[in-house]
C-alpha positions as CSV (number, residue, x, y, z in Angstrom):
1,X,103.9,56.7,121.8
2,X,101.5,58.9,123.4
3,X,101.7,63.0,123.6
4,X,102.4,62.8,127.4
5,X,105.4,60.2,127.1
6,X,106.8,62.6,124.2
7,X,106.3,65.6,126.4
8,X,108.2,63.6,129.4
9,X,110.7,62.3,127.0
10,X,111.3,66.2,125.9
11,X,111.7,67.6,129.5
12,X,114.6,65.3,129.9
13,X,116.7,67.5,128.2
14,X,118.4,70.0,130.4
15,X,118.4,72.5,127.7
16,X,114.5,71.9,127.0
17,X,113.7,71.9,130.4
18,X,115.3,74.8,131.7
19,X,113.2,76.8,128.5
20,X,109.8,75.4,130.1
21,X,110.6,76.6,133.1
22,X,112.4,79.9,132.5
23,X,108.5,80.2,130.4
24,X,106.4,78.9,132.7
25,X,107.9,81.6,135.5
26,X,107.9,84.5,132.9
27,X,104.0,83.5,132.2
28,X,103.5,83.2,135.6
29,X,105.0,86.7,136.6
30,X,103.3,88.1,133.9
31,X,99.8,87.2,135.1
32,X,100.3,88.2,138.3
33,X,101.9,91.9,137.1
34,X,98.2,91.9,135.2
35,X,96.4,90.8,138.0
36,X,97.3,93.4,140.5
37,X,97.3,96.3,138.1
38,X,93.9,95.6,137.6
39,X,93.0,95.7,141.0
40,X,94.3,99.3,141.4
41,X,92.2,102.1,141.4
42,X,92.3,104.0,138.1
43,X,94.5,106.9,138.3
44,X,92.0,108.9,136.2
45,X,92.7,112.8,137.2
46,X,89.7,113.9,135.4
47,X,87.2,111.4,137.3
48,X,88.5,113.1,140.5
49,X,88.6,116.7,139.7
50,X,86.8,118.7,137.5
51,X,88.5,120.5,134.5
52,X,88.5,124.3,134.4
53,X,88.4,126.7,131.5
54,X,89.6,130.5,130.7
55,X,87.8,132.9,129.2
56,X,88.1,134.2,125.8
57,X,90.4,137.1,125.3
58,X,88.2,139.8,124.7
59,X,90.6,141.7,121.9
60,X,90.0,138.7,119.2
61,X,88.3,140.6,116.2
62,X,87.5,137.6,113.7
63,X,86.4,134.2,114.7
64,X,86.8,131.3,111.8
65,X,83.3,130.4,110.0
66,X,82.1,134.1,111.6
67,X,81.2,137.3,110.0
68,X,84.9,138.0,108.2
69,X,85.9,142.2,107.0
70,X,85.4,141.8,103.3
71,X,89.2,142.5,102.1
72,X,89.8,139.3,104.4
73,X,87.3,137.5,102.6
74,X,88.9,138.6,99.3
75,X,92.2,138.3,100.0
76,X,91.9,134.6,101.0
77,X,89.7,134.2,97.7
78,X,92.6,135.3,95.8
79,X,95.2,133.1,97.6
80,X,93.2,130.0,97.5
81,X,92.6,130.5,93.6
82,X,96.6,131.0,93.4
83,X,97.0,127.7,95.1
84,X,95.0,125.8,93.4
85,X,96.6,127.2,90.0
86,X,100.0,126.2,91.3
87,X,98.5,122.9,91.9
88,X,97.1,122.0,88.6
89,X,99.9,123.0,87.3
90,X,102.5,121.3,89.2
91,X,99.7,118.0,89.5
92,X,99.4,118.1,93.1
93,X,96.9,119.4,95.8
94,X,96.1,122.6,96.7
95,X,95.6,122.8,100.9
């Protein structure tokens, strides 16, 4: 028997038939949901408008990766070698 005779032969059945077309109308609604979102103009707030920035506070005293006071520098020497003695000895990492 040929496909379209089995396909025919399957839409008799009320039960079959009324999953086809309960899919067919979901597909259908579907595309047309995708359809006319993608005609809508992008609500992108940044292509419209420009962002704007502050300026830095001017009481910051150390910036990371910058010139650091040295007890700074040693202190976070001593914590980091702390931590990563804790870690060996625990068998973890050290972050």
């Amino acid at each position: 028997m040929p496909k379209s005779l089995k396909l025919v032969k399957g839409l008799s059945n009320a039960r079959m038939r009324t999953f086809v077309i309960l899919f067919g109308i979901i597909i259908v609604v579907g595309i047309v949901i995708a359809v006319s979102r993608g005609k809508k103009e992008p609500a992108d707030e940044l292509s419209k408008t420009p962002s704007h920035t502050v300026g830095v506070p001017t009481n910051i005293r150390g910036i990371p990766g910058n010139a650091v006071p040295e007890q700074y520098r040693e202190l976070q020497e001593q914590e980091n070698e702390t931590k990563a003695q804790e870690a060996l000895k625990k068998k973890t990492a050290a972050i």
